[in-house]
C-alpha positions in Angstrom: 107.2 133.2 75.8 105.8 130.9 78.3 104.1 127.2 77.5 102.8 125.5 79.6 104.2 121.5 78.8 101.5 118.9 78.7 104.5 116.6 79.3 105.3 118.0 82.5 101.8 117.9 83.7 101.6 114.4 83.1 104.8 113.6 84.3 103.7 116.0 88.0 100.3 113.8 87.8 101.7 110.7 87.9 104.5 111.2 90.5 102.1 112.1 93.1 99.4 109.3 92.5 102.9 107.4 92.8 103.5 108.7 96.4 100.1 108.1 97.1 100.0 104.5 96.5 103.2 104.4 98.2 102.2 106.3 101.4 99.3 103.9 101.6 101.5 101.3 102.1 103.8 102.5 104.8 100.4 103.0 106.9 100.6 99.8 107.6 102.0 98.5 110.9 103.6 95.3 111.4 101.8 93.1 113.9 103.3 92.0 117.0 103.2 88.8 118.7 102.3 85.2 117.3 98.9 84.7 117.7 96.7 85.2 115.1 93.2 86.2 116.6 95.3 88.9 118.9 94.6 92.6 118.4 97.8 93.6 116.7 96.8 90.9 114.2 93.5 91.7 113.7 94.4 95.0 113.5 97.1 94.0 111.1 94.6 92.6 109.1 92.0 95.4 108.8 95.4 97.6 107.8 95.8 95.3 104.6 92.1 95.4 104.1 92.3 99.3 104.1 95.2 99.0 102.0 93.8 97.2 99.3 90.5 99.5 99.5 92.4 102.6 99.1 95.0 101.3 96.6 92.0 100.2 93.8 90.6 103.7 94.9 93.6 105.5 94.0 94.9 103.7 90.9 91.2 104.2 89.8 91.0 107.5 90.0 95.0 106.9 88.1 93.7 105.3 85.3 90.6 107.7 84.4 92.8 110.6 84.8 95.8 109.9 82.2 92.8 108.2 79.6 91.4 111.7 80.3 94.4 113.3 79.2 95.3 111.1 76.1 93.9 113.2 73.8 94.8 116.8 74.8 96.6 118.1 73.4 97.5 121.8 75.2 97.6 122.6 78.8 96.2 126.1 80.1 96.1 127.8 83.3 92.8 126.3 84.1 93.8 123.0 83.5 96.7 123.0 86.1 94.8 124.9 88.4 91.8 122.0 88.4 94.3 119.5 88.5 96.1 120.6 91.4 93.0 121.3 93.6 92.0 117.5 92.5 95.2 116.1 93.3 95.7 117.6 96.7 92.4 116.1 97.8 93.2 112.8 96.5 96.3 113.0 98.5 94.6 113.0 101.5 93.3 109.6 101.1 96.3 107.9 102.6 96.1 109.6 105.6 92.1 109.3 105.4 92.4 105.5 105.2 94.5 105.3 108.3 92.0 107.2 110.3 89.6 105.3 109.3 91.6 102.1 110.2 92.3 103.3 113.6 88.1 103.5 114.1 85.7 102.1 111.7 83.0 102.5 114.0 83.8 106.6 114.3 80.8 107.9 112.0 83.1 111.6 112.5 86.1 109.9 110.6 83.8 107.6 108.1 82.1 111.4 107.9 84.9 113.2 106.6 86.5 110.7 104.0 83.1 110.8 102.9 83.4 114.6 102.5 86.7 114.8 100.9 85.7 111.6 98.3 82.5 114.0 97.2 85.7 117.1 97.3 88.2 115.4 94.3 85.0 114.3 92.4 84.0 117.5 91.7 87.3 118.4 90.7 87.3 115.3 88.3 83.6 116.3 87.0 84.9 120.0 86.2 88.1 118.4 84.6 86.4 116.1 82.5 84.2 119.3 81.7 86.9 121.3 81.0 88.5 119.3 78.7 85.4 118.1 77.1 84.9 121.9 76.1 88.5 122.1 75.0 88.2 119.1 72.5 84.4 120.0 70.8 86.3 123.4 69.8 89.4 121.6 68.3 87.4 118.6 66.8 84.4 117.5 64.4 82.1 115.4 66.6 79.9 113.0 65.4 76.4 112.4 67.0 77.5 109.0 68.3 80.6 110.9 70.3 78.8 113.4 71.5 76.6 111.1 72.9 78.8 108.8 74.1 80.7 111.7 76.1 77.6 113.1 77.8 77.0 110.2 78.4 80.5 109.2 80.0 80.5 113.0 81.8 77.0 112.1 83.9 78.7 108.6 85.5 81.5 110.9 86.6 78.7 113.5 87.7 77.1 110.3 89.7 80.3 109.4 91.8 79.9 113.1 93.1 76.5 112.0 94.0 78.1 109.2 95.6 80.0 111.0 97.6 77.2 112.8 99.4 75.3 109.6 99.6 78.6 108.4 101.4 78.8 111.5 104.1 75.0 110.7 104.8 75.6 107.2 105.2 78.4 107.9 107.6 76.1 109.9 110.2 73.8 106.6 110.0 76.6 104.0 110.1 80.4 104.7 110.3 80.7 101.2 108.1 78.4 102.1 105.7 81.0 104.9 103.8 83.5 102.6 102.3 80.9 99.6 101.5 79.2 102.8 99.5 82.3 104.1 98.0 83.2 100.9 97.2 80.1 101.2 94.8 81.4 103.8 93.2 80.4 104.5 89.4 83.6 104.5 88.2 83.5 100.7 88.3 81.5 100.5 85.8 83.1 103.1 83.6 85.8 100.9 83.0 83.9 99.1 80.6 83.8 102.3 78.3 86.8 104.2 79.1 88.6 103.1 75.6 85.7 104.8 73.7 86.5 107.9 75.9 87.0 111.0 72.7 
């Protein structure tokens, strides 16, 4: 019979955060010319600035995904579907990050990385539902854990909030997105993420 392999999952996961990360970097265009304050070098250096931006974005969302994983055990149906849906969307953040390097003033562009930034945090809230549900039937929680995991389940809730907050922002002031994003919960989480089940 059929089984799905946790294994394989993992190993899907991390090939495409790996592409990711390594589309990001051949976004970026090789200035021209020798002088510094020219427009292929300022440009050049708004690329890297992007760059680095969407890298600690990425390998972010990396890191809270395989501690999310650690502990499971079994892979359903569900599971793979979420995951998928949250990994295309995070895939588009390469090609999000360029278009917002070719305008940061655009509040259309800033607008709709916004949008798809709110889009793969839902799919990481439901996830970490998901398998929160899956673990309290195959474990013995103590008051402490549970608390601890509500408690760890509401900051990802909050980076969807952030995300709404960030396609807001964008009609105000293109700018305004990634400063916001940049502010994402998550930042903080890394403080607690060992304690995570």
């Amino acid at each position: 019979m059929f089984k799905n392999s946790r294994e394989r999952f993992m190993a899907f996961s991390d090939g495409v955060f790996a592409v990711i990360l390594t589309v990001l970097v051949l976004e970026i265009r090789l200035p021209k010319g020798d002088q510094l304050l020219s427009t292929s070098w300022l440009t050049f250096a708004y690329a890297i600035l992007i760059y680095i931006a969407g890298f600690s974005l990425v390998s972010t969302y990396w890191f809270f995904h395989q501690k999310l994983f650690s502990h499971v055990q079994h892979i359903n149906g569900k599971l793979i579907v979420l995951n998928f849906y949250f990994l295309f969307f995070i895939s588009l953040m390469p090609v999000l990050t360029q278009l917002i390097a070719m305008d940061p003033l655009s509040k259309f562009r800033s607008f709709i990385y916004g949008l798809v930034y709110f889009i793969f945090n839902i799919y990481l809230w439901w996830l970490f539902q998901v398998v929160d549900r899956m673990l309290r039937q195959t474990q013995t929680w103590s008051d402490a854990a549970l608390t601890e995991t509500n408690r760890q389940i509401k900051v990802v809730r909050n980076t969807v909030i952030v995300g709404v907050i960030a396609c807001f922002s964008a009609l105000i002031w293109a700018p305004l997105t990634p400063l916001i994003l940049a502010l994402s919960p998550l930042k903080k989480f890394g403080t607690m993420i060992p304690n995570f089940y």
